[in-house]
N, C-alpha and C positions, 0 to 999 in steps of 0.2 A: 504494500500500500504506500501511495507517495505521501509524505509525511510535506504538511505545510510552516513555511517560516511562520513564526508567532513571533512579533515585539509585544511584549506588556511591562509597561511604563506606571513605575510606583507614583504615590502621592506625596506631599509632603510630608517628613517624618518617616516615612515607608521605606525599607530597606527590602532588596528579591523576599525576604520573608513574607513580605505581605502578598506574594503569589506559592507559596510554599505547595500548598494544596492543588493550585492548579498545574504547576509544573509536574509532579506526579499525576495527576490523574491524567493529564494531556499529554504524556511525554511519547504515549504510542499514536497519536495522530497530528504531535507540531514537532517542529524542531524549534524549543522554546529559547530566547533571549529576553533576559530580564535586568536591563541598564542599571546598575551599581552607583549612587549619586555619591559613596565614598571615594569611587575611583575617576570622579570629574574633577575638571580645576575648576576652583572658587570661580573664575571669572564666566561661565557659561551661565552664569545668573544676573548677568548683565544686562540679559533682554529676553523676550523670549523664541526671536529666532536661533538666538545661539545655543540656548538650552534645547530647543526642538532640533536642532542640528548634530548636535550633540548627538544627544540619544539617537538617531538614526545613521549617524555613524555605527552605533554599535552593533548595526545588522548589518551583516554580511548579503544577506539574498537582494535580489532586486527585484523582487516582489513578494511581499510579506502581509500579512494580514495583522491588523496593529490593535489594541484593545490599550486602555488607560482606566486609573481612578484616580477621580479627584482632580488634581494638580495635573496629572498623568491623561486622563481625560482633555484637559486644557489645551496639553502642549500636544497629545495625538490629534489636533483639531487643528494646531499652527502645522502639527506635520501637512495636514494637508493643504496647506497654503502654498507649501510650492514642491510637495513629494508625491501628491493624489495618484500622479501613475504609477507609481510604484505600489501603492495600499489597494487589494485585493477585496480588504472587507473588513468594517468598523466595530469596535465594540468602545462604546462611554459606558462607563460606572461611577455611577455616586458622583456625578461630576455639574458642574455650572458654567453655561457659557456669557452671562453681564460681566460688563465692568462691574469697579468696584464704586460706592458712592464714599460721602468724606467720612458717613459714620464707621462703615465699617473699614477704610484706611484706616481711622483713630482708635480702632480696638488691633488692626495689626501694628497699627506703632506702639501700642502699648506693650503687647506683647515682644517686640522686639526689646523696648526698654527693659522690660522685668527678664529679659536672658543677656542684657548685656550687664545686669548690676548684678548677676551671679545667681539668678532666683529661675533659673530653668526647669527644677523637677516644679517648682507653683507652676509655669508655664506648662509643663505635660500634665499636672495634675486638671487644668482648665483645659485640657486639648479632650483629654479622657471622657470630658464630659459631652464632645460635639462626637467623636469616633464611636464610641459605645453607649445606647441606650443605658437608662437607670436601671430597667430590669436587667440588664446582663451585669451592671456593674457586682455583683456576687459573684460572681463564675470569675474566680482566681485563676484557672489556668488561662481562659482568654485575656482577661487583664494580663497578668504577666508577660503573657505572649506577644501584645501590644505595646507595653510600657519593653521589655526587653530592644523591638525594633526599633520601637524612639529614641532608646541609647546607644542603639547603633550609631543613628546618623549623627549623632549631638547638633550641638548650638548651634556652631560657625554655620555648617548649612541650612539648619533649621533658619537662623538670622535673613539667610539669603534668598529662601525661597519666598518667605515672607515676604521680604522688599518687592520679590517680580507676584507674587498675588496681586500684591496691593495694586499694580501699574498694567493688570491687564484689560486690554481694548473687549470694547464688547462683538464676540464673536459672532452673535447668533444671525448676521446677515448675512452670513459668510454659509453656514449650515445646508441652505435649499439647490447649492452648488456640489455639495456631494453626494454623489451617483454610485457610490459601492454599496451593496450590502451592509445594513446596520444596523446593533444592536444595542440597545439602552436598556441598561438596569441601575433600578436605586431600590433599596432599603426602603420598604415602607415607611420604617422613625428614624430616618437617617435627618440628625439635627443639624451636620454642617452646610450639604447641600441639598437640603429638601425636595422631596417627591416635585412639586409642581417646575424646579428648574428642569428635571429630566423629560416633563410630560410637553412642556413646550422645545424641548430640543427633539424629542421624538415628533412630533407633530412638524416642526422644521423642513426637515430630512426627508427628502422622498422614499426611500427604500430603506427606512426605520421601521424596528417596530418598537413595541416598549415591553420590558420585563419588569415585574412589581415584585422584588422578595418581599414576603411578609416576616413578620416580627422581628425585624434585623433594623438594622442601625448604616451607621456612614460606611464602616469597612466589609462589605458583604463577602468577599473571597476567605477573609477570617471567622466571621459571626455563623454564615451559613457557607460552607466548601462546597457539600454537597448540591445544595441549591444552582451556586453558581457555575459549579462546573455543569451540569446538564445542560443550564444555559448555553453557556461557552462550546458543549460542545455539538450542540444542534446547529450553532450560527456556523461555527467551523465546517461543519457538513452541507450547510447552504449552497 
């Protein structure tokens, strides 16, 4: 069976673990690349073509089928600003394509403030709260399992993804221009970027459709594996 290139591109904080489950479960239908944001230089957070540039340096195929969460989500949507022939077939999770407005600028400067005066785990302990519903917040192995990835990445790039949130254009005119195969999923209680960004990006998209995990939260690839990989691999089979 020909095995398909997969990029799937983390979110901020997110280190390849936040696709752990998928890269097993998909590993006999993708040949899976999962960009490492430890092994970038600081400076590809300079903009967000260079960061989207970046990461698709780290595939090798020339045509690949790309999925993102979150932040990951954002920057597979600049991929296709100028790599669309290369991208095979779409997958956004848990992701948002507005700008940002000033209110919420002034809660990511804030949190840049509170990681550069040395108060980073207050900083994950607030993040905890938009990635994981309250009902999951018990389930210590998935905490763990999330707070372990966030110290992966630490601050410095934590700092830097934050600054290109804050500064990104709003995408969603850009949306009704892509013609691949595409699939959107969000978390039912996913508090960072809630259901209704997803339903108007699917709705965007000509050849979207929408996936709804239920009782799941921001990080669906960790809350729900199972869920999303069946997702993930119906679209692959597309």
């Amino acid at each position: 069976m020909t095995r398909t290139p997969l990029l799937l591109v983390p979110g901020v904080l997110c280190s390849p673990r936040l696709f752990a489950a998928q890269v097993a479960a998909l590993e006999g239908q993708a040949d899976i690349v999962v960009p490492d944001w430890r092994k970038a230089p600081l400076s590809i957070w300079g903009s967000w073509e260079s960061a989207a540039r970046w990461v698709v340096d780290q595939m090798p195929a020339e045509k690949f089928a790309l999925a993102g969460l979150s932040l990951g989500g954002m920057l597979a949507v600049e991929i296709m600003q100028f790599a669309a022939e290369r991208v095979t077939k779409l997958a956004l999770l848990d992701t948002g394509m507005r700008s940002q407005n000033e209110a919420e600028r002034a809660v990511r400067r804030a949190r840049i403030r509170l990681a550069n005066e040395g108060r980073f785990e207050l900083v994950l302990g607030m993040q905890m709260t938009r990635f994981i519903p309250a009902y999951r917040l018990p389930d210590k192995v998935l905490v763990d399992e999330v707070m372990t990835m966030c110290g992966e990445i630490g601050v410095e790039i934590y700092k830097r993804q934050e600054e290109l949130a804050a500064i990104r254009v709003d995408r969603r005119p850009d949306l009704p221009r892509i013609k691949c195969p595409t699939v959107v999923v969000c978390g039912r209680d996913d508090a960072a970027t809630p259901l209704f960004l997803s339903e108007e990006i699917a709705k965007a998209i000509p050849a979207a459709s929408l996936a709804v995990i239920e009782q799941c939260g921001h990080l669906v690839t960790m809350e729900k594996p199972e869920d999303t990989n069946l997702i993930l691999k119906t679209w692959l089979e597309r």
